[in-house]
C-alpha positions as CSV (number, residue, x, y, z in Angstrom):
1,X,-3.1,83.8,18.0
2,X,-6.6,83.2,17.3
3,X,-8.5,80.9,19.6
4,X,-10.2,77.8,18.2
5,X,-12.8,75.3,19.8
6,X,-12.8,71.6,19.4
7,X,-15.9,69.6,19.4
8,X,-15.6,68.5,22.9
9,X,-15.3,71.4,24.9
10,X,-18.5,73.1,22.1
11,X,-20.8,69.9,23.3
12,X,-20.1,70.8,26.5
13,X,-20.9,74.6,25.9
14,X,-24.6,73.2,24.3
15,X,-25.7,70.9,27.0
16,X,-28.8,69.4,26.3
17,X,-29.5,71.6,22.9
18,X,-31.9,69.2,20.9
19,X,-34.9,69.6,22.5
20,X,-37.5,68.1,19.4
21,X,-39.4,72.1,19.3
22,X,-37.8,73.1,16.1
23,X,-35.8,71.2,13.2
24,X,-32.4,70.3,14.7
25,X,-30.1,72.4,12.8
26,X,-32.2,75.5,13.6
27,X,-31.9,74.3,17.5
28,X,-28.4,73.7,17.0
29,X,-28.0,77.0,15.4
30,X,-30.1,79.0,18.2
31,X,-27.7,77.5,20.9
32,X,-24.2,78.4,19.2
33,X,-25.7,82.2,18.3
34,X,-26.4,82.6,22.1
35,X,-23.1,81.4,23.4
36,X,-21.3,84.3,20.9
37,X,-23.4,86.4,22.1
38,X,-23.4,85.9,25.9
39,X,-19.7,85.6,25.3
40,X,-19.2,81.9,26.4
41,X,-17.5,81.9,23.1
42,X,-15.3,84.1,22.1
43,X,-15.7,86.3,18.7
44,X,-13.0,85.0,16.2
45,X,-13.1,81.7,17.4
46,X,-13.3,78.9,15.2
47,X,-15.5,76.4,15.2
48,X,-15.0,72.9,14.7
49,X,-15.5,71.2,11.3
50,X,-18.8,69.9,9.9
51,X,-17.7,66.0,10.1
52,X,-15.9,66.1,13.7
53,X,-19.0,68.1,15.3
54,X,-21.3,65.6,13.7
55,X,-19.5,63.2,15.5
56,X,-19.8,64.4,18.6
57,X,-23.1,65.6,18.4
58,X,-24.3,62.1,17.4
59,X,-26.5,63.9,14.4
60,X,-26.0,63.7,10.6
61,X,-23.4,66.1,8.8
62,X,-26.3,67.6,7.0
63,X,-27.7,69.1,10.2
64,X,-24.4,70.6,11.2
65,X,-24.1,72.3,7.7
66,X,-27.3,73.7,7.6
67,X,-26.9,75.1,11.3
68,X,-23.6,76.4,10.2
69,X,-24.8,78.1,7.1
70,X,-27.8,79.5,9.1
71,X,-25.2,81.1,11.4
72,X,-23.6,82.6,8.1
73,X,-26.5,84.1,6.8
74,X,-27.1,85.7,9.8
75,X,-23.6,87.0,10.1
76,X,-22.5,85.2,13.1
77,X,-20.4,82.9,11.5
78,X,-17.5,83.6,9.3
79,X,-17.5,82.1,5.0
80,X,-14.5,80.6,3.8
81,X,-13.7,78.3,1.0
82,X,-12.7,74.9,2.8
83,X,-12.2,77.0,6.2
84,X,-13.2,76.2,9.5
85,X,-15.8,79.3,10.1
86,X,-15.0,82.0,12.9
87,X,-17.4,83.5,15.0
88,X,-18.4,87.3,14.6
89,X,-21.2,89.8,15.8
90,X,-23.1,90.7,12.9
91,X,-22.4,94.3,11.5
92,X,-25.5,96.7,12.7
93,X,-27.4,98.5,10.6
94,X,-29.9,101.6,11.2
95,X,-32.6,99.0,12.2
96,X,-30.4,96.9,14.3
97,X,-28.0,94.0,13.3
98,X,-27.7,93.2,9.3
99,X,-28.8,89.5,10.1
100,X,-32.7,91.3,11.4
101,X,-33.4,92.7,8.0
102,X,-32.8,90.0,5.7
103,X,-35.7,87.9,4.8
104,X,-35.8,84.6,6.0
105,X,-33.3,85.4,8.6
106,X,-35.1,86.6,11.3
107,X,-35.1,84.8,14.9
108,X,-38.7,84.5,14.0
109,X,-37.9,82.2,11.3
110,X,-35.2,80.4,13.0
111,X,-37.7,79.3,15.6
112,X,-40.7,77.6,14.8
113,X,-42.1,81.3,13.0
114,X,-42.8,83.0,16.3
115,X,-43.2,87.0,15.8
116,X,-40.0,88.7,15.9
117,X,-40.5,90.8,18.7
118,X,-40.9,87.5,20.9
119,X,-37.7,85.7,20.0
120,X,-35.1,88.1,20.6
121,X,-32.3,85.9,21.5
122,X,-30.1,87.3,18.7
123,X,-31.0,90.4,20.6
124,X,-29.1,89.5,23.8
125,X,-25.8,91.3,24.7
126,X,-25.8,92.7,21.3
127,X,-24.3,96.5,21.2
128,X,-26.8,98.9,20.2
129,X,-29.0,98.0,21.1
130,X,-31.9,97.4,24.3
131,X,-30.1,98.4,27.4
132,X,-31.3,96.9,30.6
133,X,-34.6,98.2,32.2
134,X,-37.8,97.3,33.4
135,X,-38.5,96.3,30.0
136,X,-36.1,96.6,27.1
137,X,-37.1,98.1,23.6
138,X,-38.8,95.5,22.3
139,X,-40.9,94.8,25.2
140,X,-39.4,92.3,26.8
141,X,-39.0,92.3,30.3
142,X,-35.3,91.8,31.1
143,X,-34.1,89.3,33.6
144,X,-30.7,89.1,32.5
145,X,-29.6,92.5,34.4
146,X,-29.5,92.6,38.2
147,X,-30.2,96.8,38.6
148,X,-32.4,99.2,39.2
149,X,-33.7,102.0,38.1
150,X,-32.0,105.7,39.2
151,X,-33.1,107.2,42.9
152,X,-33.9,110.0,40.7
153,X,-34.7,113.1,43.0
154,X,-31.7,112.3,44.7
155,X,-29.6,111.7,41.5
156,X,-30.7,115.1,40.1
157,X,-30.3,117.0,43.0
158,X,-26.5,116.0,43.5
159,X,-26.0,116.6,39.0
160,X,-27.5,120.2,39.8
161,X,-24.9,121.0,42.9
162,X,-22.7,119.8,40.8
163,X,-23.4,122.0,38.0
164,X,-22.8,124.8,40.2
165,X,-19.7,123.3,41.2
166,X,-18.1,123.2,37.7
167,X,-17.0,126.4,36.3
168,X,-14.7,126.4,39.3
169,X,-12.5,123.4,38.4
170,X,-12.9,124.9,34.0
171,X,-9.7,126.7,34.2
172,X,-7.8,123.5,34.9
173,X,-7.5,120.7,32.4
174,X,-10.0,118.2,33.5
175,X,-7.2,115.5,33.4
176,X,-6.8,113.6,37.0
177,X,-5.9,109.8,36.3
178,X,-7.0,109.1,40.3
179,X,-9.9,111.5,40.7
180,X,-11.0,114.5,42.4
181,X,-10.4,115.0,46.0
182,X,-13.6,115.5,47.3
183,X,-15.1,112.6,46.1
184,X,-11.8,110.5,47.1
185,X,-12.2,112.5,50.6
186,X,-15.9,111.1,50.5
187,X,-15.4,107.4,49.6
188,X,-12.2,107.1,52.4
189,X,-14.5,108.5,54.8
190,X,-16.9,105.8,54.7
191,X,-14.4,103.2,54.3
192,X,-13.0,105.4,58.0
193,X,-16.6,105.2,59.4
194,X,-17.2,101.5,58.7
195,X,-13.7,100.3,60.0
196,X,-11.4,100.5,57.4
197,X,-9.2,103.9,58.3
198,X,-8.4,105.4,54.6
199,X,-7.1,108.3,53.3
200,X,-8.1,110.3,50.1
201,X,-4.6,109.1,48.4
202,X,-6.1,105.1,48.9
203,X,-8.8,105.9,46.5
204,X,-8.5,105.9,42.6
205,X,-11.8,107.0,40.7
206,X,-13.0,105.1,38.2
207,X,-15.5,104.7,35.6
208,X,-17.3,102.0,37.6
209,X,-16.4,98.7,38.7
210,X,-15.9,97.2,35.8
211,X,-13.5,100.0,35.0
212,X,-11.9,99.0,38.0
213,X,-11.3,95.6,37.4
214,X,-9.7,96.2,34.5
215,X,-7.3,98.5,35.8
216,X,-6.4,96.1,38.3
217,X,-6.2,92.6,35.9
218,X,-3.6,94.5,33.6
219,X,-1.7,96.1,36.3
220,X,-1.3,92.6,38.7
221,X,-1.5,89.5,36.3
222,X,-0.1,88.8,32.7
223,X,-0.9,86.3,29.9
224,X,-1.0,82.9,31.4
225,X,-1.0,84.5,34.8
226,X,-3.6,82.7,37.2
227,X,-6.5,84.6,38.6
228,X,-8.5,82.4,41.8
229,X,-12.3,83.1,41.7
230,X,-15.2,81.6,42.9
231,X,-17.5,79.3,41.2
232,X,-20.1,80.5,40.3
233,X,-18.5,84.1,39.9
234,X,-19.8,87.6,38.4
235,X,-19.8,86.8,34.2
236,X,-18.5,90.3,33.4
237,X,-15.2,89.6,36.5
238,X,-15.0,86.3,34.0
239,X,-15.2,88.0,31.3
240,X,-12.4,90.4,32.0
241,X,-10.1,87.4,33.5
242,X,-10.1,85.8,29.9
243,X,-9.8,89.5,27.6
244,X,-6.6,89.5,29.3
245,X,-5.3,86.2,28.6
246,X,-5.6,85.3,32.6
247,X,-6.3,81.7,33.5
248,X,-9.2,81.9,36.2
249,X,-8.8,79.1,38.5
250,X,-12.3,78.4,39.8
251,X,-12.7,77.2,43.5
252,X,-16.7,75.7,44.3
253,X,-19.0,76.7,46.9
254,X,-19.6,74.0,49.2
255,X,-23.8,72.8,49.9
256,X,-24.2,72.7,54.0
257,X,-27.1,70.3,53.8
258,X,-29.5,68.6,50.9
259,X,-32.3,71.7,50.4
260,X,-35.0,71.6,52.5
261,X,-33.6,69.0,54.8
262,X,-31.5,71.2,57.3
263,X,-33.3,73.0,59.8
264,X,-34.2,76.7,59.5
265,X,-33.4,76.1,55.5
266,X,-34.1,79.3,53.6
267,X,-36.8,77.5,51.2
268,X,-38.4,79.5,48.7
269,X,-40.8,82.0,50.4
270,X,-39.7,81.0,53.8
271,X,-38.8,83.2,56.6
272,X,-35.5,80.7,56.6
273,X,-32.2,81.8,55.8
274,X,-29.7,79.2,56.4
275,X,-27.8,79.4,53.2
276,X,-27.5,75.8,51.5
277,X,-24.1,77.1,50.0
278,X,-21.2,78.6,51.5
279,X,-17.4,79.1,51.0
280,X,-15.4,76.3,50.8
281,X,-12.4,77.6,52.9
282,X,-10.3,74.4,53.0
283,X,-10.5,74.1,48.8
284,X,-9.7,77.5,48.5
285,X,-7.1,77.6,50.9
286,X,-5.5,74.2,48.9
287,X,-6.1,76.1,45.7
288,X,-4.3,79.5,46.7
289,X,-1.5,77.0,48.2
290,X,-1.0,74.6,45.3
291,X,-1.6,77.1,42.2
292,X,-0.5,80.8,43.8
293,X,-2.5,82.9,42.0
294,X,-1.3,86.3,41.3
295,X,-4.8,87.7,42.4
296,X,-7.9,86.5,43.8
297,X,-11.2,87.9,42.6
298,X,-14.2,87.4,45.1
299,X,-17.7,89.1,45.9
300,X,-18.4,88.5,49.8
301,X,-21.2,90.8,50.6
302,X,-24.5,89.4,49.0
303,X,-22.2,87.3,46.3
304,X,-23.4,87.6,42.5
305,X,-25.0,85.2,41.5
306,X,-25.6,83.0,45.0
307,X,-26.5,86.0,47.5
308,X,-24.0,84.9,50.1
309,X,-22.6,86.8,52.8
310,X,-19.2,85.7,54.4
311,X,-19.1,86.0,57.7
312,X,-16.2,87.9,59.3
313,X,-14.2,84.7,60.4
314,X,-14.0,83.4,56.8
315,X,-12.8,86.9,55.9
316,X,-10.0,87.1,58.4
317,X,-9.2,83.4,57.2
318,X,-9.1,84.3,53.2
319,X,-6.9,87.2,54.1
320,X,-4.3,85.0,55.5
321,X,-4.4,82.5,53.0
322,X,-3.7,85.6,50.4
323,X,-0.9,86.6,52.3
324,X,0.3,83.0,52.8
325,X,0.4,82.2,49.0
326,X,1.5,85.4,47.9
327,X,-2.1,86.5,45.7
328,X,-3.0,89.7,45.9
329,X,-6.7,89.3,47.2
330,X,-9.3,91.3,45.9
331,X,-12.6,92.4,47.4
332,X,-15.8,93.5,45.0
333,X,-17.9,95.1,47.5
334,X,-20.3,96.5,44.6
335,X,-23.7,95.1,46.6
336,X,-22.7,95.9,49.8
337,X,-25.0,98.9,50.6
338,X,-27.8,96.6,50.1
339,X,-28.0,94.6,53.3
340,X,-31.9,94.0,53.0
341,X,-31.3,92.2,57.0
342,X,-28.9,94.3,58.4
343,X,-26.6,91.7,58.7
344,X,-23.4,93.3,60.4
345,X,-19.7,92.3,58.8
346,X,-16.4,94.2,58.6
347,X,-15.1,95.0,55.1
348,X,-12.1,93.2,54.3
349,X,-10.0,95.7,54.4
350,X,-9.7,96.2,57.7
351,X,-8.6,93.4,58.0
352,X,-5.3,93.9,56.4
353,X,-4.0,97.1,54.6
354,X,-3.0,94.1,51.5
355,X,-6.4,94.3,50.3
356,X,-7.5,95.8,47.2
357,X,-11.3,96.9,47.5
358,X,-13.9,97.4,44.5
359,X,-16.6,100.0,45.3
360,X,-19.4,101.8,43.2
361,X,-22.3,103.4,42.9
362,X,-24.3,101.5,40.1
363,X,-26.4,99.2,42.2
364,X,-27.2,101.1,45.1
365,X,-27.8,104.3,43.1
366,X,-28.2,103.6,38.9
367,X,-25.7,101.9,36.6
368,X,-25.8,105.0,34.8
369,X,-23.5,106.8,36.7
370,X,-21.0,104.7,35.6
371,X,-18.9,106.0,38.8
372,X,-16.6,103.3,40.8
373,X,-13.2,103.2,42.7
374,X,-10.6,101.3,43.6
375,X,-8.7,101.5,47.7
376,X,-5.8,99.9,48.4
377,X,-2.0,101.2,49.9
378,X,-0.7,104.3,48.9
379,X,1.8,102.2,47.0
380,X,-0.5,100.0,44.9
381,X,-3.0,102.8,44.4
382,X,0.3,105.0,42.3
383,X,0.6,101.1,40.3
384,X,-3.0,101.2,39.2
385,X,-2.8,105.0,37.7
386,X,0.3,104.0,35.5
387,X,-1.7,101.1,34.4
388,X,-4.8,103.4,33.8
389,X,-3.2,105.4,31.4
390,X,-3.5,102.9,28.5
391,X,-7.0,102.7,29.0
392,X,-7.7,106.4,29.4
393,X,-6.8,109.9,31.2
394,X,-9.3,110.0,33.5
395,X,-13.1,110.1,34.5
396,X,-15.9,112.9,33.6
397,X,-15.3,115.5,36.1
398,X,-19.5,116.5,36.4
399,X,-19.9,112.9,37.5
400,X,-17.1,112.8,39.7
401,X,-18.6,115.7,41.3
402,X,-22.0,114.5,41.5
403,X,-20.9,111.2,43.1
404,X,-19.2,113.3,45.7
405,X,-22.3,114.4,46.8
406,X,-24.0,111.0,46.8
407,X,-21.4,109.6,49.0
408,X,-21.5,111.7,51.4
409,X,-25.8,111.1,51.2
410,X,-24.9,107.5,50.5
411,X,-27.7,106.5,53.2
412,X,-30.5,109.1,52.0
413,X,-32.2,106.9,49.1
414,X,-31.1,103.7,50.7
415,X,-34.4,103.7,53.3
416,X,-36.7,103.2,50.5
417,X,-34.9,101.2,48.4
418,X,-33.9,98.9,50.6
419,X,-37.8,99.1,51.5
420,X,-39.1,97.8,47.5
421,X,-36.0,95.4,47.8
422,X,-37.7,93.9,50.4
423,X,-41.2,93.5,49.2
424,X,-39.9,92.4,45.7
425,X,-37.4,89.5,47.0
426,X,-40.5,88.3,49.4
427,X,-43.1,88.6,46.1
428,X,-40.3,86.6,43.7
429,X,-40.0,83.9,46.6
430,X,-44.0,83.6,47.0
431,X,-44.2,83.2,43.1
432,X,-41.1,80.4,42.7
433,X,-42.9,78.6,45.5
434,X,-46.5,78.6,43.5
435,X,-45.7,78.3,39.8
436,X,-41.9,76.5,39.7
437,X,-42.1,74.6,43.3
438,X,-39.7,72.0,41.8
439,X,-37.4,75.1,42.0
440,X,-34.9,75.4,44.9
441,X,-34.3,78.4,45.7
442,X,-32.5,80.3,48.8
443,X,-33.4,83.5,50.5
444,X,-30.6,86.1,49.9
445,X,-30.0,88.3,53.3
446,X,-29.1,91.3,50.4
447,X,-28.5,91.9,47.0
448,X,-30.5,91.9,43.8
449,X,-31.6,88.2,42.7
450,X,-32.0,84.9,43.8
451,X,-29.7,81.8,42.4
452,X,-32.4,79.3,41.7
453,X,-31.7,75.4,41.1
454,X,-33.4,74.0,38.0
455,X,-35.1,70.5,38.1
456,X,-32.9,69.3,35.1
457,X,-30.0,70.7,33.2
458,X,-31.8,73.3,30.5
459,X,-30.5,76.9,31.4
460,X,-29.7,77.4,28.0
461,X,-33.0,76.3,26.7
462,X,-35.1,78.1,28.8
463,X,-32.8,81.7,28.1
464,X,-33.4,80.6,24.1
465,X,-36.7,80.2,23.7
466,X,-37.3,83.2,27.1
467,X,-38.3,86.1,24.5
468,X,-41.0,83.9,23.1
469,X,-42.7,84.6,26.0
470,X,-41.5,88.0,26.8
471,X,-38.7,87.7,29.4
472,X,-34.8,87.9,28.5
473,X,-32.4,85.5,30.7
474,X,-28.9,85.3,31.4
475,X,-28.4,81.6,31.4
476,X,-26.7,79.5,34.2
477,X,-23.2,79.0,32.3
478,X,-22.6,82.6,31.9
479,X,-21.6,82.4,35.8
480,X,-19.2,79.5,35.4
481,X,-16.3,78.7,33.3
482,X,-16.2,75.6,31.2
483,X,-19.9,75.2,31.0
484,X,-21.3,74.4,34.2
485,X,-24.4,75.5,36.0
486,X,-27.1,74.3,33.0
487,X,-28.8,73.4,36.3
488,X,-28.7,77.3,37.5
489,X,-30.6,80.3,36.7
490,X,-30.2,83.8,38.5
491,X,-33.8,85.5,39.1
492,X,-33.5,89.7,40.0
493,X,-35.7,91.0,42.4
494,X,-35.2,93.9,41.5
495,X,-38.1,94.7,39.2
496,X,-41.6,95.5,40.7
497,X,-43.8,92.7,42.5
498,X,-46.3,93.3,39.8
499,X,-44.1,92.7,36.6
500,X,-41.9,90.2,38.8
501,X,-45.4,88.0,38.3
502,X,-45.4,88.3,34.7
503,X,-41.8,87.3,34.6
504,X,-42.4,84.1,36.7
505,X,-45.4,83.1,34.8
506,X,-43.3,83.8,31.6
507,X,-40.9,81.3,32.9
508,X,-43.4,78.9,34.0
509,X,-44.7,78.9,30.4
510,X,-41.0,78.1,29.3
511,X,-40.6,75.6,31.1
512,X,-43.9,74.2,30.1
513,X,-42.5,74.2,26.4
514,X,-39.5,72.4,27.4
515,X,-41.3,69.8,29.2
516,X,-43.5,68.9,25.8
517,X,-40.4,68.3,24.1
518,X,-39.5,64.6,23.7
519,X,-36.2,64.7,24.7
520,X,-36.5,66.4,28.2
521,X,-40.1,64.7,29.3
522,X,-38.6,62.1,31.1
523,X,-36.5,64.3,33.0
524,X,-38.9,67.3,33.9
525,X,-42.1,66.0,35.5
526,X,-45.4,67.8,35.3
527,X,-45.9,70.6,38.3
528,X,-49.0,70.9,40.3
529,X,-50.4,74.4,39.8
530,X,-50.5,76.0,42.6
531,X,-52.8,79.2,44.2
532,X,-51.0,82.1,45.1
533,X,-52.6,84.0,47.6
């Protein structure tokens, strides 16, 4: 059954939407396109009519209309003679998406005539186009994607043994829904060497972790099934949760202390690292108790979006609480490998042999490797491969045997990375704390970005009008279900100090604009400039 949206639960989706910079309807218009195409709305959903939206909204019908036949034009918005319009992606052409080429259709018209190449919100998450990088295709640099470029010599040396590796296995099939043995043999051994005794037949290969995810979902939880996760949570773990008609039952991170006001607070560009957020073991403990999810999703090493790490007592605690309700708990342990402090915990796995584990290569090597796996009991790891099959067959064997030889390297490249992670979380603090210091902001002990608090609700705002000025966001609500976090924004480190500057002052520019606009002055006071050093 298609899914529909009524005006309520779409004015919560817009948050504070009318900001007085272009004509309403255009505004209006701007803010639904991103939600279909950050996936906060789902494609084929239908929106709600002219006259009740109006009502909502507080605006006149007329604005509505226009924003809704805006949203036609540009093909993100279905026609229909007295229907309620459905949302859509715009069919791509050679030059990009249909809605680009039309005259008067541009995001450049949409808002306020900026060049094209600077408003590229139609842009975002749209397939075919600019993957992530230092800087996408159209120039932009891209904040929306916590990676990193490929450790390239050591990525091409292991794709070169691995071409002399292949005409050995090109007499077989190249079928093998769990993987090839050495690289299971690889990924169990550091599992072994870390604390976690596995074997080669607890590993299933997969084509990353969002692969793996997948797999699991459809072979644990059904339509209408509940799925526990943490809130914030990873957007594409959300993402998946809903594709499968899963309800995700969020559980909050609890704030230790008001920022800045407990001691040895991790303020922005301080040597601090008390985190100001932290699992909140009793709610999720009443959650897992009162609900019973059939699986729990959660990140604990270096959390996406927040940074946190969960010490090993919360770890043996969550793992009982699994077992006591009955959920299957699992563990995304995709940022582990970059512990930028060298803080010491025990994978969750060791901790009980229940526990299914999410590992990959993509952030401490290059998302292009597209190379993940799933451990668990012999048992569960034979459940995921039936499930697998309806997705596909099995991974690319070169990969497979490329990533073999990374894993069993896996601490060659990370020196140096680890090294520019470093320097580039310590040069994104320093900026925050000059040119957005009514920006809270924590210092991660690992990962790839900091989960910065906004001084008023405009996540939304600022990732709309972002390409303007160069940069491409993923806004707050993306991380949350039902809307929340207009007050959040996640910042990567993970480009260089140098465009890391541009990006901040980018921002800072934003939120300049925001703060002329009538409707948000009141609520976002002027910021000092001040020198960075």
């Amino acid at each position: 059954m298609s899914a529909s949206l009524n005006p309520a639960a779409l004015r919560r989706l817009l948050g504070e939407w009318h900001l007085g910079a272009a004509p309403a309807y255009r505004e209006l218009a701007a803010v639904v396109r991103l939600l279909v195409l950050d996936g906060r709305v789902a494609l084929d959903t239908a929106l709600p009519s002219e006259r009740a939206l109006s009502e909502v909204l507080g605006v006149s019908r007329t604005t509505v209309t226009a924003a809704y036949a805006l949203l036609r034009e540009e093909g993100f918005l279905s026609s229909g003679q007295g229907l309620r319009g459905r949302t859509r992606i715009p069919r791509p052409t050679p030059m990009g998406p249909a809605s680009l080429n039309r005259p008067g259709s541009t995001p450049a018209n949409n808002l306020a005539g900026t060049p094209r190449h600077k408003t590229a919100a139609l842009e975002f998450a749209t397939p075919g186009l600019a993957a992530p990088g230092l800087a996408t295709s159209d120039g932009l640099i891209d904040l929306a994607h916590a990676s990193q470029p490929a450790s390239g010599e050591v990525v091409h040396r292991a794709f070169a043994a691995a071409l002399t590796e292949l005409p050995a296995l090109l007499p077989g099939f190249g079928y093998d829904a769990i993987g090839l043995l050495p690289l299971r043999e690889a990924v169990a051994a550091r599992y072994t060497a870390a604390g976690a005794p596995t074997t080669a037949d607890q590993i299933l290969v997969t084509s990353g972790a969002q692969h793996a995810l997948n797999i699991i979902i459809r072979a644990l939880a059904g339509r209408q099934d509940r799925v526990l996760v943490e809130h914030p949570s990873y957007p594409n773990a959300l993402d998946a949760i809903r594709a499968t008609g899963c309800r995700a039952i969020p559980v909050a991170f609890t704030s230790l202390h008001d920022a800045g006001t407990h001691p040895g607070a991790g303020a922005a560009g301080s040597p601090g690292n008390s985190p100001a957020l932290a699992w909140d073991m009793p709610a999720l403990r009443t959650a897992m108790m009162q609900q019973r999810p059939k699986m729990a999703y959660v990140v604990p090493d270096f959390h996406n979006p927040t940074g946190q790490l969960m010490p090993d007592t919360q770890r043996r605690q969550l793992v009982r609480m699994a077992a006591d309700a009955g959920t299957v708990l699992v563990v995304d342990e995709t940022l582990r490998a970059l512990n930028l402090d060298g803080a010491v915990t025990t994978p969750v796995a060791a901790f009980s042999h229940a526990v299914v584990t999410i590992g990959s290569l993509s952030k401490s090597h290059w998302a292009g490797l597209r190379t993940g796996w799933i451990r668990a009991s012999e048992a569960m790891i034979q459940r995921f491969a039936a499930a697998r099959s309806s997705l596909d067959l099995g991974g690319p064997i070169m990969e497979q045997l490329a990533a073999a030889h990374l894993v069993r390297a896996l601490d060659e490249p990370l020196p140096a990375r680890l090294g520019a992670l470093r320097d580039s979380r310590a040069a994104l603090l320093e900026l925050l704390a000059g040119h957005l210091p009514d920006w809270q902001t924590e210092r991660p002990s690992g990962g790839l970005s900091v989960w910065c608090r906004l001084p008023a609700p405009v996540s939304t705002a600022l990732t709309v009008i972002a390409p303007e000025f160069g940069i491409r966001l993923a806004a707050g609500p993306r991380f949350g279900v039902g809307g929340a976090f207009e007050r959040y924004l996640r910042v990567p480190f993970s480009l260089p100090p140098a465009q890391l500057e541009t990006a901040v002052l980018a921002l800072r520019s934003a939120q300049d604009r925001l703060r002329a606009t009538p409707q948000l002055r009141r609520t976002l006071k002027p910021a000092p400039a001040v020198a960075i050093a």
